[in-house]
MMTF fields as JSON, N, C-alpha, C and O atoms, coordinates in Angstrom:
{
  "mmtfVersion": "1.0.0",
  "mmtfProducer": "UNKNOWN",
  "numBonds": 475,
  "numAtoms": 476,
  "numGroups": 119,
  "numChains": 1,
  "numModels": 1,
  "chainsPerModel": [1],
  "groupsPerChain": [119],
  "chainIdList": ["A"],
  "bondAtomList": [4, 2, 8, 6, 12, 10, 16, 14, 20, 18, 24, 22, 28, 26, 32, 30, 36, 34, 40, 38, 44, 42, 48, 46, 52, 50, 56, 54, 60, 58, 64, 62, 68, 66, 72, 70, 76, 74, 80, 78, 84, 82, 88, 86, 92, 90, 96, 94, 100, 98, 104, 102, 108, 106, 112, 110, 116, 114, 120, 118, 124, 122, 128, 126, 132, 130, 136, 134, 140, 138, 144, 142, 148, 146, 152, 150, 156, 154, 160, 158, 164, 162, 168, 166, 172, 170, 176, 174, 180, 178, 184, 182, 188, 186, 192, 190, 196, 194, 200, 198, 204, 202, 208, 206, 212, 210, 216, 214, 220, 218, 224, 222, 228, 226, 232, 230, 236, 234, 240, 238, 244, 242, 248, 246, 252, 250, 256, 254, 260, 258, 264, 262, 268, 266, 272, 270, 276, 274, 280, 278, 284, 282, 288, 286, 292, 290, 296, 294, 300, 298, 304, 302, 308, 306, 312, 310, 316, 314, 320, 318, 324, 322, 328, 326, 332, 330, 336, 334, 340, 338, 344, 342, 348, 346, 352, 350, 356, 354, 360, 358, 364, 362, 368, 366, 372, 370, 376, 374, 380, 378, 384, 382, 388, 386, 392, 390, 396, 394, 400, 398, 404, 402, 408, 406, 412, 410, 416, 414, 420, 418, 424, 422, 428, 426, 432, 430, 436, 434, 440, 438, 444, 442, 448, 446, 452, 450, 456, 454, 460, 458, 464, 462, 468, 466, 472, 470],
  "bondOrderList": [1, 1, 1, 1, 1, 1, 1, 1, 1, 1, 1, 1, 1, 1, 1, 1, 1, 1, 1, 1, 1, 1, 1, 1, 1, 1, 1, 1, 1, 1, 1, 1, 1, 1, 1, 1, 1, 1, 1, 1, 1, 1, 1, 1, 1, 1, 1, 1, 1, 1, 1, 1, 1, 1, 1, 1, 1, 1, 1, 1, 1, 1, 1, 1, 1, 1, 1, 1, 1, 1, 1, 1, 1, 1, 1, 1, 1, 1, 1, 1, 1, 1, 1, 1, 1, 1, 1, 1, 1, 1, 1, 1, 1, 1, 1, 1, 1, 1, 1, 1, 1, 1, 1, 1, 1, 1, 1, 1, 1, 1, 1, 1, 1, 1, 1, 1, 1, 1],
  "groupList": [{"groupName": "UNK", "atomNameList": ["N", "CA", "C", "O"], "elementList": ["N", "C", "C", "O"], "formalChargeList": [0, 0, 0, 0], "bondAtomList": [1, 0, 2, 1, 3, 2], "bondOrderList": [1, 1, 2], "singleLetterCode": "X", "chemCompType": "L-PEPTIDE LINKING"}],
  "groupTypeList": [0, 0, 0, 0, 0, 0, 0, 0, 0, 0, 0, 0, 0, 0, 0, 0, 0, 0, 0, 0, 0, 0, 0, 0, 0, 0, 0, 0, 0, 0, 0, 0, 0, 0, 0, 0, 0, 0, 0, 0, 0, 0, 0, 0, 0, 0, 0, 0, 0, 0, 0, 0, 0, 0, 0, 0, 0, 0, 0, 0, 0, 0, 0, 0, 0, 0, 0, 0, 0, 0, 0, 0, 0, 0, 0, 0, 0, 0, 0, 0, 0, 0, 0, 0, 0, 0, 0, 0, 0, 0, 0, 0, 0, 0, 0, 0, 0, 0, 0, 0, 0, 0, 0, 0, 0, 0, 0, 0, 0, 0, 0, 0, 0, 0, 0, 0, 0, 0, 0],
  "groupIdList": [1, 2, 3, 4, 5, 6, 7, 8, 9, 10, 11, 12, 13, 14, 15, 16, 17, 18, 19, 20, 21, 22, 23, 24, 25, 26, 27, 28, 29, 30, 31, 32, 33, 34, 35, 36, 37, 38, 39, 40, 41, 42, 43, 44, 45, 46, 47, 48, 49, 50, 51, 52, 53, 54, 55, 56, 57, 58, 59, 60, 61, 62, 63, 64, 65, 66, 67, 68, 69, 70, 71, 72, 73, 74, 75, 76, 77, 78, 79, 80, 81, 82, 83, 84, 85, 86, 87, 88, 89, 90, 91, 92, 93, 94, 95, 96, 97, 98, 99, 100, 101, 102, 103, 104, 105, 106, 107, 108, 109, 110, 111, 112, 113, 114, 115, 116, 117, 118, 119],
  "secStructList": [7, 7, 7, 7, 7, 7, 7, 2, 2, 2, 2, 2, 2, 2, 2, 2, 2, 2, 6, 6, 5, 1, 7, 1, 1, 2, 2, 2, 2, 2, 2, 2, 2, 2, 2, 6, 7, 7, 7, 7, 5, 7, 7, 7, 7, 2, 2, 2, 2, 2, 2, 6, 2, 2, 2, 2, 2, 2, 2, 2, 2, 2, 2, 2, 2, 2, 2, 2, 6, 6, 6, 6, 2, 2, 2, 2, 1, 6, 6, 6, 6, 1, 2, 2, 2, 2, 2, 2, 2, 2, 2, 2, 2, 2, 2, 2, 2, 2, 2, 2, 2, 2, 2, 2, 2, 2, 6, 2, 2, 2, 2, 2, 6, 6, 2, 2, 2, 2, 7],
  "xCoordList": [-4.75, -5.542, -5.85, -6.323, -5.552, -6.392, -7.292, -7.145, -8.055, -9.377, -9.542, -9.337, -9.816, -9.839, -10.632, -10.439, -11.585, -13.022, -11.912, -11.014, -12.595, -12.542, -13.513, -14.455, -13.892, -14.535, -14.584, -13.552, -15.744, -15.776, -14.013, -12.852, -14.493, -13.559, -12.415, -11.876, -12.061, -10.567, -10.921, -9.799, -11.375, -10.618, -10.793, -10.575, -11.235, -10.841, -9.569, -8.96, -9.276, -7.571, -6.582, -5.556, -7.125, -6.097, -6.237, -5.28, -7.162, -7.226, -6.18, -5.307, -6.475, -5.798, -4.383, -3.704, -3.861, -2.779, -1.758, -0.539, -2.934, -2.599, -2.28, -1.213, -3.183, -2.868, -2.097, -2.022, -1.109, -0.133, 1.205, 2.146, 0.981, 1.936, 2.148, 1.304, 3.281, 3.564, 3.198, 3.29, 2.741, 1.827, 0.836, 0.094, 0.473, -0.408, -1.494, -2.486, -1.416, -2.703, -2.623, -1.479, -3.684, -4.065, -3.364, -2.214, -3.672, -2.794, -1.017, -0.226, -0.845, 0.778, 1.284, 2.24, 0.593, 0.437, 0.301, 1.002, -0.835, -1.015, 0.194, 0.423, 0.592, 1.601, 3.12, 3.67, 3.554, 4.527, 4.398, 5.227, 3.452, 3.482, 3.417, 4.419, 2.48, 2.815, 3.964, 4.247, 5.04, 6.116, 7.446, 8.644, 6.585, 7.987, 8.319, 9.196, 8.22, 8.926, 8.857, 7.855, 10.143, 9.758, 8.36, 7.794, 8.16, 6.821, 7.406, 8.15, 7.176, 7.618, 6.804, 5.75, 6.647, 5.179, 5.496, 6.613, 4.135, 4.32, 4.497, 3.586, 5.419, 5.454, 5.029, 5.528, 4.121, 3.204, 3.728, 3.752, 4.016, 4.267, 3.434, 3.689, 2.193, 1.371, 1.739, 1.033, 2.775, 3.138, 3.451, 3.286, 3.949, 4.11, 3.159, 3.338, 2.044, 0.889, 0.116, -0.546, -0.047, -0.415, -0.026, -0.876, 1.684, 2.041, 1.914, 1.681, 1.963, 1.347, 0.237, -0.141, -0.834, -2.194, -2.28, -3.169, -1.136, -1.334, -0.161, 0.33, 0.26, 1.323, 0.035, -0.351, -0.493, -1.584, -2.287, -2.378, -2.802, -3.855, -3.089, -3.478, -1.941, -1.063, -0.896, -1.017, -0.545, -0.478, -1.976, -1.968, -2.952, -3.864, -4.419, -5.138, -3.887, -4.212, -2.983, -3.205, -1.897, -1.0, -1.288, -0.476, -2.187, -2.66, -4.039, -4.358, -4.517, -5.728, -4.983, -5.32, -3.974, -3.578, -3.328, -3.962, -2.305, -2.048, -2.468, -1.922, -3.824, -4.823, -5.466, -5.454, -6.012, -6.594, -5.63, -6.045, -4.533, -3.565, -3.436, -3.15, -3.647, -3.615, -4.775, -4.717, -6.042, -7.009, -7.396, -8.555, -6.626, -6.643, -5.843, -6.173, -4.235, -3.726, -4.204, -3.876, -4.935, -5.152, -6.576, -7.252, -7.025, -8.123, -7.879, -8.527, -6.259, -5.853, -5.204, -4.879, -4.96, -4.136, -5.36, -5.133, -7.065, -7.695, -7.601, -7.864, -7.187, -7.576, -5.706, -5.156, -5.425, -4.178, -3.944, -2.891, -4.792, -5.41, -4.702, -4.287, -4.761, -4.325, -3.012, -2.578, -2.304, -0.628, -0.087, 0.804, -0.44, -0.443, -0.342, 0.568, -2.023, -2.37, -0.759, 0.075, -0.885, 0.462, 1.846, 2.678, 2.186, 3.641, 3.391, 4.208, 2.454, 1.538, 1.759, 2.686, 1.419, 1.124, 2.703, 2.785, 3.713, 4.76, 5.655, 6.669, 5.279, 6.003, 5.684, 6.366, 4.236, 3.518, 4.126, 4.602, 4.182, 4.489, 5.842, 5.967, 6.7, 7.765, 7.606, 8.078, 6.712, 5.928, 5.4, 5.808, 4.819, 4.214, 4.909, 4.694, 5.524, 6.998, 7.499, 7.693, 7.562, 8.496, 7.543, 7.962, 6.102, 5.169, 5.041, 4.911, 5.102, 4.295, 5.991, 5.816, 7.276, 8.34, 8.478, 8.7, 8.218, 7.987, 6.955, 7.0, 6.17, 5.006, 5.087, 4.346, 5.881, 6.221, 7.479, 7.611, 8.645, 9.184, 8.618, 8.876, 7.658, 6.915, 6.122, 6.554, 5.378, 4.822, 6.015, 5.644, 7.173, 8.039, 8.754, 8.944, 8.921, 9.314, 8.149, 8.324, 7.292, 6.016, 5.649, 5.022, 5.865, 5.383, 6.758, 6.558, 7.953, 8.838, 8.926, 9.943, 8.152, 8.306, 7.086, 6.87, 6.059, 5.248, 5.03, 4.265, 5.8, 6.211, 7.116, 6.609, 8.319, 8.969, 8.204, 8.781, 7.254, 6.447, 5.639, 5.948, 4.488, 3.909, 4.271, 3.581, 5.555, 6.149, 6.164, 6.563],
  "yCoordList": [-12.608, -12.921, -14.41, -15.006, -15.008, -16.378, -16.581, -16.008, -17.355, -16.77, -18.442, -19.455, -18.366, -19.863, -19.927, -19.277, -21.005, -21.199, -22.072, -22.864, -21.347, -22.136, -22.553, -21.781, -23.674, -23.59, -22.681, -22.192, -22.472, -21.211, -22.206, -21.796, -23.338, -24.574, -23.633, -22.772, -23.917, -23.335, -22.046, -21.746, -21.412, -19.92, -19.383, -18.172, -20.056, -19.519, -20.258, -19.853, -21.488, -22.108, -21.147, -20.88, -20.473, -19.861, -18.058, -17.285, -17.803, -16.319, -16.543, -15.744, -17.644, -18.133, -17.876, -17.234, -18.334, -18.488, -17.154, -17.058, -16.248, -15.04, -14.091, -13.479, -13.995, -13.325, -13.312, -12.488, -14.525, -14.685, -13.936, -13.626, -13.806, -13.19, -11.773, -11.011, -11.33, -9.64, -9.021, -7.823, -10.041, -9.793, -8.921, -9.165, -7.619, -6.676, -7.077, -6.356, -7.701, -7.868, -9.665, -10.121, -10.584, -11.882, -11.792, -12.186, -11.316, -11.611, -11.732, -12.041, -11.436, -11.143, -12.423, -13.135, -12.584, -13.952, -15.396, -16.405, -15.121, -16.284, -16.335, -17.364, -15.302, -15.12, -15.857, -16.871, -15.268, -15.945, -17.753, -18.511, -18.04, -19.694, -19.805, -20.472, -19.532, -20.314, -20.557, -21.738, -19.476, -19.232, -19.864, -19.863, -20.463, -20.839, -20.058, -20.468, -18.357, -17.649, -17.402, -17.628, -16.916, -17.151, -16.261, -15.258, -16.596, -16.263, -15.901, -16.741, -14.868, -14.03, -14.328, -13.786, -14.655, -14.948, -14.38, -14.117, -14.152, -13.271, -14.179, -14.977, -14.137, -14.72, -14.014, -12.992, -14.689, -13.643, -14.783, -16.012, -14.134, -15.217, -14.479, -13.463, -15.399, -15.583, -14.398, -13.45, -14.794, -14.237, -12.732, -11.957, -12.302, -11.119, -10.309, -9.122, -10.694, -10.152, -10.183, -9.151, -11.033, -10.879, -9.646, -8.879, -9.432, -8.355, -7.314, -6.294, -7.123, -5.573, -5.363, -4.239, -6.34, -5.609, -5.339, -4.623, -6.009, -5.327, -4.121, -3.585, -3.703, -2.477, -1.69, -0.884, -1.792, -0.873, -0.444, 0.703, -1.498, -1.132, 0.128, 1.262, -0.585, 0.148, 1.689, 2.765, 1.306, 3.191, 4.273, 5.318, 3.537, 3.904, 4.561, 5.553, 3.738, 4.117, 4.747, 5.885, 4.548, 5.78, 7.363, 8.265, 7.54, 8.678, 9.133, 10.301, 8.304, 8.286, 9.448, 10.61, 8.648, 8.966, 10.685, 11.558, 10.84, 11.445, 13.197, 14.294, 12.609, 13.429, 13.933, 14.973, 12.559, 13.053, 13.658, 14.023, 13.714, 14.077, 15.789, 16.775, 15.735, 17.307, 18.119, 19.295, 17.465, 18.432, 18.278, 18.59, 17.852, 17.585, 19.142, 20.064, 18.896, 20.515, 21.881, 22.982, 21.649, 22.844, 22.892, 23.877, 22.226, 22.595, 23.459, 24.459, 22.736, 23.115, 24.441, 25.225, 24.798, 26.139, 27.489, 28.58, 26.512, 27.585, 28.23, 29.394, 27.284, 27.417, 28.43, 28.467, 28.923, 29.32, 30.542, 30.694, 31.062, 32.219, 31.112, 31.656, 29.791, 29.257, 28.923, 28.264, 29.423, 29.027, 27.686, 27.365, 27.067, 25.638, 24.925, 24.422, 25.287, 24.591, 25.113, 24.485, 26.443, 26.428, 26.023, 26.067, 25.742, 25.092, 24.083, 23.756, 23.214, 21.37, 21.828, 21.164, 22.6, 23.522, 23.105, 22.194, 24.068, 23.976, 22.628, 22.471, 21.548, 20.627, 19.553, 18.673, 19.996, 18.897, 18.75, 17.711, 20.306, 20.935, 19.907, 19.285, 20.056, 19.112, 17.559, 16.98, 16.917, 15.648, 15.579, 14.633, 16.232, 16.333, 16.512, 15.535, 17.172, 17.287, 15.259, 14.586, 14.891, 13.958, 12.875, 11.882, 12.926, 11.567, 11.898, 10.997, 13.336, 13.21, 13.062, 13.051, 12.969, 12.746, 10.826, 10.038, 10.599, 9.2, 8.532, 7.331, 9.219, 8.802, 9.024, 8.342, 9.897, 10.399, 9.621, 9.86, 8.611, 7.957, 6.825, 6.383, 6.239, 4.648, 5.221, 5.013, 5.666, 6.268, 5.99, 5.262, 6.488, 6.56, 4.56, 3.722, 4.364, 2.984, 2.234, 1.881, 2.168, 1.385, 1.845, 1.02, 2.608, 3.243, 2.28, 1.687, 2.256, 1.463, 0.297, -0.346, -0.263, -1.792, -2.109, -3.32, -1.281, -1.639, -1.458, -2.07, -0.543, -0.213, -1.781, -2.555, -2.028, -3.035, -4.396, -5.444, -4.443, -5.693, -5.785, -6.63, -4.847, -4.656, -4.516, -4.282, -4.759, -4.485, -5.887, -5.926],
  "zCoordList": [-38.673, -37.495, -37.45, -38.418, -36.241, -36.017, -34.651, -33.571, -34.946, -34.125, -33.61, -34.278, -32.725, -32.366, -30.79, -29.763, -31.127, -30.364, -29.314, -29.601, -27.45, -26.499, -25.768, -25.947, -24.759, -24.153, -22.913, -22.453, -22.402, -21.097, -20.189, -20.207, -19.626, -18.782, -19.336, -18.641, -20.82, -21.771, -21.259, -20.852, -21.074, -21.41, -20.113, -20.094, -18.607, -17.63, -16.967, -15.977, -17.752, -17.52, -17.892, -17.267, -19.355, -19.786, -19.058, -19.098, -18.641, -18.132, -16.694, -16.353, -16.084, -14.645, -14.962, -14.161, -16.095, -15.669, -16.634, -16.769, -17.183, -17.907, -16.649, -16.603, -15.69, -14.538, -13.776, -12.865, -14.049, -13.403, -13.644, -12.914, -14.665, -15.657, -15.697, -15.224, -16.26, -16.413, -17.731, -17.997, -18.58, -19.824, -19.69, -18.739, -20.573, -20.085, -21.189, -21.294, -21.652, -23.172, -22.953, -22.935, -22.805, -23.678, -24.523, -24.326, -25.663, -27.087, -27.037, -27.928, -25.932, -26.543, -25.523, -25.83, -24.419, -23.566, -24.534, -24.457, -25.45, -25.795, -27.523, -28.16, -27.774, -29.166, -28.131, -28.559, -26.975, -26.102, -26.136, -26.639, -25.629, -25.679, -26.476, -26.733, -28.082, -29.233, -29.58, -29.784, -29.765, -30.088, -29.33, -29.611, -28.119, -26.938, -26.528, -25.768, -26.398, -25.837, -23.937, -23.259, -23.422, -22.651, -21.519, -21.955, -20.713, -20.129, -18.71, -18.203, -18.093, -17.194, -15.873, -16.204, -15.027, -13.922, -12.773, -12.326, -12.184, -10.991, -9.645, -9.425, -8.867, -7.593, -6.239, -5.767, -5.779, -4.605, -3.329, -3.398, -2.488, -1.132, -0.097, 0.55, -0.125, 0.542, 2.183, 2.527, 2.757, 4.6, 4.449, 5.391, 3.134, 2.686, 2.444, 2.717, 1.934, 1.224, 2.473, 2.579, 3.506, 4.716, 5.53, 5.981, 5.753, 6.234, 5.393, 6.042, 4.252, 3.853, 4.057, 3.728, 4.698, 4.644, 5.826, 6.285, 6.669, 8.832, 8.148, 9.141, 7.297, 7.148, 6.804, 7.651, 5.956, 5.596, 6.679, 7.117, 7.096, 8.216, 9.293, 9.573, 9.693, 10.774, 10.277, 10.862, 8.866, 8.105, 8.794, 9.445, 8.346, 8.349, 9.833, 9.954, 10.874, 12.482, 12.678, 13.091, 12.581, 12.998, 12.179, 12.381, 11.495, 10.189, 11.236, 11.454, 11.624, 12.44, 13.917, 14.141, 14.663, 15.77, 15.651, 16.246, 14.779, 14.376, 14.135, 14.257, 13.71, 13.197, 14.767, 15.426, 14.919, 16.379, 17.492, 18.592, 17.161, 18.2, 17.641, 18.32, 16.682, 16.206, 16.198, 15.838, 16.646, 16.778, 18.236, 18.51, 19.204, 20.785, 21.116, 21.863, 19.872, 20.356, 19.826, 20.268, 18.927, 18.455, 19.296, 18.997, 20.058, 21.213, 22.172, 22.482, 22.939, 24.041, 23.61, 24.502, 22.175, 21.698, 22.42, 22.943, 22.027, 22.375, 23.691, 23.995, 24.395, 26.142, 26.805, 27.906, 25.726, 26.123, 27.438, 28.058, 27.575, 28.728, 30.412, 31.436, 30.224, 31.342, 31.169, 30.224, 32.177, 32.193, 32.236, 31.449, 32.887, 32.923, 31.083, 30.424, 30.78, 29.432, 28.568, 27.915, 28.95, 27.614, 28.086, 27.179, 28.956, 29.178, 28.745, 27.884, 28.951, 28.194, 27.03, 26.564, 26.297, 25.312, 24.208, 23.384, 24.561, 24.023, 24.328, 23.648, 25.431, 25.294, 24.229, 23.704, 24.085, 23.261, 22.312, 21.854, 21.741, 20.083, 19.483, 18.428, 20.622, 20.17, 19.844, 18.866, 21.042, 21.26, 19.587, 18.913, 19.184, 18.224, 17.056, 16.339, 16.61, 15.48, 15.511, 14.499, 16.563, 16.28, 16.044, 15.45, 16.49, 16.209, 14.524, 13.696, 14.178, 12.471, 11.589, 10.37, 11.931, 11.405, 11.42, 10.501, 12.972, 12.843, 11.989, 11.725, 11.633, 10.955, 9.654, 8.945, 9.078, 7.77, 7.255, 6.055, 7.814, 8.37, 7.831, 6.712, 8.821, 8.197, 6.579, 5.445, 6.816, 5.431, 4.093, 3.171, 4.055, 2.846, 3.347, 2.465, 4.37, 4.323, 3.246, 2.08, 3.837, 3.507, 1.928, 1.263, 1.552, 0.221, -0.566, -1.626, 0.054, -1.45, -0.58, -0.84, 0.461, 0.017, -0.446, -0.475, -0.886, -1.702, -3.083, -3.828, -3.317, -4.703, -5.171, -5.982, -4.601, -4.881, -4.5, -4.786, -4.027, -3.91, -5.193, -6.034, -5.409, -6.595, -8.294, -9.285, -8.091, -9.647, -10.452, -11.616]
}
């Protein structure tokens, strides 16, 4: 073991630039630079990290729509006694199949470009 005194200044230089890194422990971060080995770092581009958080958001309101669009039909399911409501009724159903496929659709897009962003 070697144990070695930093200042607070030292050891939030060195936490800064530990985080950067794909190093999961300090210790094996700071055993890498002693040694010269090489040091792996994370590259974040800023316009990217921007658009996953309007992807998120967007996930989040099309999940919203969605939802609310499915308890609008299962309203109108009640009112089925009127002929009208159910011809609306069964066109929806289809309307509806294809918004939660489109939506299931962005969902698996968005899930591996965030998987492959986050690694």
């Amino acid at each position: 073991m070697v144990h070695v005194r930093l200042t607070p200044e030292e050891y939030q230089k060195l936490q800064k630039r530990f985080q950067k890194t794909t190093c999961r422990k300090l210790s094996k971060y700071i055993r890498h630079c002693l040694f010269e080995k090489q040091v792996i770092t994370n590259y974040r581009n800023a316009s990217l990290d921007d658009f996953m958080e309007e992807m998120s958001l967007l996930r989040k309101e099309l999940n919203y729509i969605g939802i609310n669009y499915n308890q609008v039909v299962k309203k109108l399911h009640s009112l089925w006694r009127i002929e009208d409501f159910k011809v609306w009724i069964e066109k929806n159903e289809k309307d509806k199949m294809i918004l939660w496929n489109k939506i299931e659709a962005i969902d698996k897009h968005l899930q591996k470009v965030v998987e492959t962003w986050l690694q």
